[in-house]
KEKE-3310 file (N, C-alpha, C; in steps of 0.2 Angstrom, whole numbers, plus 5000, padded with zeros to 4 digits):
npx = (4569:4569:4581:4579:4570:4578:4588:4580:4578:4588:4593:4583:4585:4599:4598:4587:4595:4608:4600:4595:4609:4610:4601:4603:4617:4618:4607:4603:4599:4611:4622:4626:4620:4612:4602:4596:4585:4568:4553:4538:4525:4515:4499:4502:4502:4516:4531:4547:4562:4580:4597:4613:4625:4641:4658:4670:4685:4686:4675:4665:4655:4638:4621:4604:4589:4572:4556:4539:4522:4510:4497:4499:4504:4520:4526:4541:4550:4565:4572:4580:4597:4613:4630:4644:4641:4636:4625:4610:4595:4579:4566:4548:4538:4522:4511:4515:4525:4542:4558:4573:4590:4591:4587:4571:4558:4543:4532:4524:4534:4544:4562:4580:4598:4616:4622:4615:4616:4608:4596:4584:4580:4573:4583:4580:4581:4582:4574:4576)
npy = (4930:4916:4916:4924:4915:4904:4909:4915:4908:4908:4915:4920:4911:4915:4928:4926:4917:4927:4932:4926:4923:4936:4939:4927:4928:4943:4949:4939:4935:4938:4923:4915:4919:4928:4928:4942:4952:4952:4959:4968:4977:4991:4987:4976:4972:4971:4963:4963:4956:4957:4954:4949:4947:4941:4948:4943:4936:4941:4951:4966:4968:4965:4972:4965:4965:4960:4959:4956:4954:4950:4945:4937:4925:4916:4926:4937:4951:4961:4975:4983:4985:4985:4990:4987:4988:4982:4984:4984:4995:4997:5004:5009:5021:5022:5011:5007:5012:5014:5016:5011:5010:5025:5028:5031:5023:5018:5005:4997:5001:5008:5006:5003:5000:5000:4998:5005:5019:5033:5033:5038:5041:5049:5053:5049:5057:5055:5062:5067)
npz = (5834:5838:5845:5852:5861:5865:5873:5884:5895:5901:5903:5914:5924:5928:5933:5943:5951:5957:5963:5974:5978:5983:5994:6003:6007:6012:6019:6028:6044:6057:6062:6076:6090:6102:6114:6121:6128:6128:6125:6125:6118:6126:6123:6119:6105:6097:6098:6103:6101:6105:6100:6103:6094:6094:6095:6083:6074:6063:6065:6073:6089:6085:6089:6084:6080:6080:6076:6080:6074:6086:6082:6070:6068:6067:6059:6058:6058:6053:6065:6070:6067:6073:6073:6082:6095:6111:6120:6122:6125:6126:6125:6127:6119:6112:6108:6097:6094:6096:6107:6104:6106:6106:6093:6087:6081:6070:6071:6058:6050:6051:6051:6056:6050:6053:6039:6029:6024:6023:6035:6039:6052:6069:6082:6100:6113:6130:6143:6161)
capx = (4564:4570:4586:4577:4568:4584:4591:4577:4574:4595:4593:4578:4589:4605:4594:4586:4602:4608:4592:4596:4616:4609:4597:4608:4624:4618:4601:4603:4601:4618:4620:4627:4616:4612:4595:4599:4581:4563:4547:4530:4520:4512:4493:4503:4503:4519:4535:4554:4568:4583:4599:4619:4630:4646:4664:4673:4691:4684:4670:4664:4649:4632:4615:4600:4583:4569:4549:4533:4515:4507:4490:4501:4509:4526:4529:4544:4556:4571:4569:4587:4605:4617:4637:4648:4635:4635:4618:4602:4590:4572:4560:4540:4534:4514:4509:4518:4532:4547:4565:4579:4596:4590:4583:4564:4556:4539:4531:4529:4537:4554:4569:4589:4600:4618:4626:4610:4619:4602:4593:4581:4576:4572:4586:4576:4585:4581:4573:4578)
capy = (4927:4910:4917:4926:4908:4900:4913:4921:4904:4904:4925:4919:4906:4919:4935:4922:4914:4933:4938:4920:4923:4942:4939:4923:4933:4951:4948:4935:4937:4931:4912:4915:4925:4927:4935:4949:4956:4951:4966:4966:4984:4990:4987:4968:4971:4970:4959:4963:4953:4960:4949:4950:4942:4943:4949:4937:4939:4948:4956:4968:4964:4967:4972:4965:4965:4959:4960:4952:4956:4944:4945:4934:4919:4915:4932:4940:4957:4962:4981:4987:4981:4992:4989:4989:4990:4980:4981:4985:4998:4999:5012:5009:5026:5020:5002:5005:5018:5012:5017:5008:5012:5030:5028:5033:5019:5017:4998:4991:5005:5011:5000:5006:4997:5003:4999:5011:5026:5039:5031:5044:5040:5054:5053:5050:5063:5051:5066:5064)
capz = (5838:5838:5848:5861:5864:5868:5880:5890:5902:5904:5909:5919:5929:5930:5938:5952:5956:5958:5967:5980:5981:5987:5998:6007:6007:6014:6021:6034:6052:6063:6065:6082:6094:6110:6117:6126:6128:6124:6125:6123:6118:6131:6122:6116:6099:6095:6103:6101:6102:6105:6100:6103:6087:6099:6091:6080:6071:6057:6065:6080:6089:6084:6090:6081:6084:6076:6080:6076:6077:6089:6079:6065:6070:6064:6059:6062:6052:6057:6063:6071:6068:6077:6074:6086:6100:6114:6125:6120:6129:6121:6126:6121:6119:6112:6106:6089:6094:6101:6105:6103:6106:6106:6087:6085:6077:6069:6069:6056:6043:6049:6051:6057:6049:6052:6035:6026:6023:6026:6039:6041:6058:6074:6088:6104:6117:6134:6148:6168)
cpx = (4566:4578:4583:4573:4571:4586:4587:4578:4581:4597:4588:4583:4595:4602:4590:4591:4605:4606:4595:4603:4613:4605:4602:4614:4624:4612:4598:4604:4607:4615:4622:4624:4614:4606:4595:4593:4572:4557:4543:4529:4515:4504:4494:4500:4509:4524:4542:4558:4574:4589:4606:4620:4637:4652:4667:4680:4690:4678:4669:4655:4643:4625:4608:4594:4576:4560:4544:4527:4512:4501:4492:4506:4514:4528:4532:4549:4561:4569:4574:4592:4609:4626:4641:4644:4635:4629:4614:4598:4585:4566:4553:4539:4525:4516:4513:4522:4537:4555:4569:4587:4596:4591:4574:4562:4549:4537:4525:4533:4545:4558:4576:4591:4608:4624:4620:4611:4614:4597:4590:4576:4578:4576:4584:4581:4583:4578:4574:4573)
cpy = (4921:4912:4920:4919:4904:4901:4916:4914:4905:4911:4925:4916:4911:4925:4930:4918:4921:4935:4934:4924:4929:4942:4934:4927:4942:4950:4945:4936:4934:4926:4913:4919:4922:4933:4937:4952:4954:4955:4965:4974:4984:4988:4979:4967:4968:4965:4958:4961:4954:4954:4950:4946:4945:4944:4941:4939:4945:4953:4962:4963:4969:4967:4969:4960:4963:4960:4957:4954:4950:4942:4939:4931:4916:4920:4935:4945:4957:4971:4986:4981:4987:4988:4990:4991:4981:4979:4988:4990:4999:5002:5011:5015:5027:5011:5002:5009:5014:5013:5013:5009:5018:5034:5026:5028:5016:5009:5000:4995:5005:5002:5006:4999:5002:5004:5001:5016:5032:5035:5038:5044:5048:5051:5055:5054:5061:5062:5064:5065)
cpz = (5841:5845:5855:5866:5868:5873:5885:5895:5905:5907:5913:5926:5932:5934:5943:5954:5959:5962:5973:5984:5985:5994:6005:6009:6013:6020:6027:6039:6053:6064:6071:6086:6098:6111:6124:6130:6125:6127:6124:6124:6123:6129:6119:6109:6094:6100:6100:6105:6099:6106:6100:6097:6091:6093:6088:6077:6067:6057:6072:6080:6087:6087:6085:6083:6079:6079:6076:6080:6079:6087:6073:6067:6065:6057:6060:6056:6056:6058:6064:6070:6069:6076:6080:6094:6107:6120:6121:6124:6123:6128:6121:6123:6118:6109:6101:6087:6098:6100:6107:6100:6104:6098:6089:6082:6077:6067:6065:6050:6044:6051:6051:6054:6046:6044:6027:6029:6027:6029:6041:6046:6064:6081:6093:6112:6125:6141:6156:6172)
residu = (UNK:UNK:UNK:UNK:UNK:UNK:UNK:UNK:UNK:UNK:UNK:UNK:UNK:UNK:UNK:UNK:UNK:UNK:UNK:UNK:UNK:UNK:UNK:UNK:UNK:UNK:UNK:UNK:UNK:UNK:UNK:UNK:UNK:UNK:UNK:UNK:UNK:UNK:UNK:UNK:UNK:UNK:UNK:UNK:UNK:UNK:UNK:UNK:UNK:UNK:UNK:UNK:UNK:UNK:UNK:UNK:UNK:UNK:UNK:UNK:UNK:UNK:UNK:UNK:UNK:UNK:UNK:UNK:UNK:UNK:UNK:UNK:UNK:UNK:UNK:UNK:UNK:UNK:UNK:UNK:UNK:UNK:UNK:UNK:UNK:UNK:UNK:UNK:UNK:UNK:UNK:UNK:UNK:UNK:UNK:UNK:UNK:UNK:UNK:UNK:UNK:UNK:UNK:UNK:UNK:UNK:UNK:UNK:UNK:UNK:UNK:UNK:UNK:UNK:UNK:UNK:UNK:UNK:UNK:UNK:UNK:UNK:UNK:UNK:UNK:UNK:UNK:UNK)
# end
């Protein structure tokens, strides 16, 4: 007993250092961005911002796109990141549908994100 006393605060402290380096490391929008695109639902619930992260030596360029509900101030997700993608076309379909880059995406559920394997989003087939 006396031994779990000793080491829980210092497994406490090593699984949220863990959790931080994770979040920091993988999770963070690009530092270098460029807005490429900013949308408003047609009924102005929502409002996406569409953002270039430009090529770099070790990288290509990136689409990434975030959105907030305007009902919630200083509220924003991330909702698409596209690889290798340089421009953006977003398509509202109703107030809380919207396509981007010819990915389906329901606000505030789905999310593309191209380094999540099953992205089990609906390819929007564009009609003339």
């Amino acid at each position: 007993m006396n031994l779990i006393k000793r080491f829980l605060p210092i497994l406490i402290c090593i699984i949220a250092l863990i959790l931080l380096l994770d979040m920091v490391l993988f999770f963070k929008p690009p530092a270098n961005k460029t807005l490429l695109l900013e949308t408003t639902s047609p009924g102005g619930s929502y409002t996406i911002r569409a953002y270039l992260s430009p090529e770099t030596l070790t990288t290509s360029s990136m689409i990434w796109c975030e959105y907030d509900a305007n009902h919630i101030i200083g509220w924003t997700k991330e909702v698409y990141r596209g690889y290798r993608e340089n421009t953006v076309h977003i398509k509202w379909l109703e107030d809380d549908t919207v396509v981007i880059n010819n990915k389906i995406l329901i606000l505030p559920f789905d999310k593309y994100d191209f380094r999540i394997k099953n992205n089990r989003l609906k390819t929007y087939i564009a009609t003339p």
